[in-house]
C-alpha positions as CSV (number, residue, x, y, z in Angstrom):
1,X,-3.6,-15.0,-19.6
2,X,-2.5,-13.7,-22.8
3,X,-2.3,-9.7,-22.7
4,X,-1.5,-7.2,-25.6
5,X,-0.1,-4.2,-25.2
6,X,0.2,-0.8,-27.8
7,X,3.7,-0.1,-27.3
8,X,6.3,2.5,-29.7
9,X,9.4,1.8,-27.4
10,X,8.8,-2.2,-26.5
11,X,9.2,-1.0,-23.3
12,X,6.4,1.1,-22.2
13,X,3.0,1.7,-22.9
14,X,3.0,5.1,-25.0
15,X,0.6,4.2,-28.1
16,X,-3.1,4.8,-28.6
17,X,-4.7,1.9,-30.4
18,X,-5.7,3.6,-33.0
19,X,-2.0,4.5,-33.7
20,X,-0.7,1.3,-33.2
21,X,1.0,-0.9,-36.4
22,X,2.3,-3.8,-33.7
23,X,1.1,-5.0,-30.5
24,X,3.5,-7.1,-27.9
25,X,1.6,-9.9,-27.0
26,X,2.8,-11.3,-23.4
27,X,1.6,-14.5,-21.2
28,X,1.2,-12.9,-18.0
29,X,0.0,-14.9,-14.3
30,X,0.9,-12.2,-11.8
31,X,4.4,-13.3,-12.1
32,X,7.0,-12.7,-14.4
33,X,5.7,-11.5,-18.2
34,X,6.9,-13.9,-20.9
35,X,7.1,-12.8,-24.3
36,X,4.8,-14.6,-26.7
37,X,4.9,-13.0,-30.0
38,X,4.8,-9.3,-31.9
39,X,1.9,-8.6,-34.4
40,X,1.9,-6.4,-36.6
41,X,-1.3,-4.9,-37.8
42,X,-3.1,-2.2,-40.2
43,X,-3.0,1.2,-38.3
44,X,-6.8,1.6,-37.1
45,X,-7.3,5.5,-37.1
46,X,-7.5,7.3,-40.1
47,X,-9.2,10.8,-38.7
48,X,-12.0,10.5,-41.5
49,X,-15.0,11.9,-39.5
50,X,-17.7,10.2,-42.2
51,X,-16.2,6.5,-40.8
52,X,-16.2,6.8,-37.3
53,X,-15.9,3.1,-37.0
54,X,-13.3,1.6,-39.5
55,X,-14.8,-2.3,-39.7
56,X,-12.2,-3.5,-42.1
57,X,-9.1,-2.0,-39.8
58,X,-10.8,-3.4,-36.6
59,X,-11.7,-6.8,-37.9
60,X,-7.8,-7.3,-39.0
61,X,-6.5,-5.9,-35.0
62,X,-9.2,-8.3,-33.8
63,X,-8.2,-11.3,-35.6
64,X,-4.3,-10.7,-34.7
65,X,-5.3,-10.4,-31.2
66,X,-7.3,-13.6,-30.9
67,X,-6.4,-15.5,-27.8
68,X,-5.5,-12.0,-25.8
69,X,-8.1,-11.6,-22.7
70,X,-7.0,-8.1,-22.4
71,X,-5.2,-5.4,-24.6
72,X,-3.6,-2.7,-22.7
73,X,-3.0,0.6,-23.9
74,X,-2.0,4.7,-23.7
75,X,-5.4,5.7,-24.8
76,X,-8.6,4.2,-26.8
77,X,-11.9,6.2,-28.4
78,X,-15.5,4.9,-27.3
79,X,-16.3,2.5,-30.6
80,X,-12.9,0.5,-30.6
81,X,-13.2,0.2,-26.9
82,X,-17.2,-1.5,-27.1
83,X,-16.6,-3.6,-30.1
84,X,-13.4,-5.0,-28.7
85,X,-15.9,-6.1,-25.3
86,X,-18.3,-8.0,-27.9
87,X,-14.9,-10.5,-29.0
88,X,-14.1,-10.8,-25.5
89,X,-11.3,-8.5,-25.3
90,X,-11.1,-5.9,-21.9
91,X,-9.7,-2.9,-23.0
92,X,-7.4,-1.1,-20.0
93,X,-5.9,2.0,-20.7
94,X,-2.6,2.8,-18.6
95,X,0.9,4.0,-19.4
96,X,4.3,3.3,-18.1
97,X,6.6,0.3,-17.9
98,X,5.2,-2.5,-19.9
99,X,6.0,-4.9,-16.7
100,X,4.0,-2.5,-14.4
101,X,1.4,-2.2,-17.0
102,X,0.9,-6.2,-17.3
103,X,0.5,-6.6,-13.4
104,X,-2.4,-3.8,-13.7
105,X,-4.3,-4.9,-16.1
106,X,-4.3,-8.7,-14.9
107,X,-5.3,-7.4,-12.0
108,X,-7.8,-5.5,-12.8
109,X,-9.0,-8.2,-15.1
110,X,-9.2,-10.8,-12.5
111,X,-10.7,-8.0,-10.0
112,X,-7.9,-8.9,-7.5
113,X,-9.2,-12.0,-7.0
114,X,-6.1,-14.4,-8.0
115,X,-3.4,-12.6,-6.4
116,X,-1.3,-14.0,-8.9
117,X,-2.1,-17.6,-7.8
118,X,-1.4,-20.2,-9.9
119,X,-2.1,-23.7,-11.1
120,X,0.4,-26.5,-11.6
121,X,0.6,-25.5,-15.6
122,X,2.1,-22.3,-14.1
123,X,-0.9,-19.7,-15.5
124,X,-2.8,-17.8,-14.0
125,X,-6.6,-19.2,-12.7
126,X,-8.4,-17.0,-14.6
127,X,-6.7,-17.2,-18.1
């Protein structure tokens, strides 16, 4: 399953999403993470309390995440967190190593369930 994840360092989880300009997009099937790509996005929080919900700066994230079945990251407010749900996206919010970070939120994506099984493509059976 492809997983993003709002990293500073590019090697731990330590961003907010609304802080985040990249995100480091991984293929991850309970094994070992590979690298897919880096995407660099418009920062989505602008602390203007009259636009809680910044549609343009949220559509462009959403877009640049298309594929990812999860985005994993330090922290994340209420409306980013429901409107990435509606495009399919699971938001988990963790920190630490990005490695350790990838095996918790597949897991808790796939609800344990997969163990990190795999099918002969080598992915994980619920990507």
């Amino acid at each position: 399953m492809l997983i993003a994840v709002a990293s500073k360092t590019g090697t731990d989880v330590d961003q907010h999403f609304g802080h985040a300009e990249r995100f480091l997009i991984y293929d991850y099937g309970g094994g070992n993470p590979e690298p897919v790509k880096e995407v660099t996005v418009e920062k989505y929080c602008t602390y203007d309390p009259d636009n809680p919900f910044r549609h343009s700066q949220f559509d462009g994230i959403a877009e640049a995440l298309k594929g990812c079945k999860v985005v994993v990251t330090a922290m994340i407010g209420e409306l980013p967190k429901q409107e990435l749900q509606k495009v399919g996206i699971t938001p988990v919010v963790t920190k630490g190593p990005i490695a350790d970070a990838l095996k918790f939120a597949h897991d808790s994506v796939c609800g344990g369930n997969c163990k990190g099984g795999k099918r002969a493509a080598g992915t994980c059976q619920h990507s």
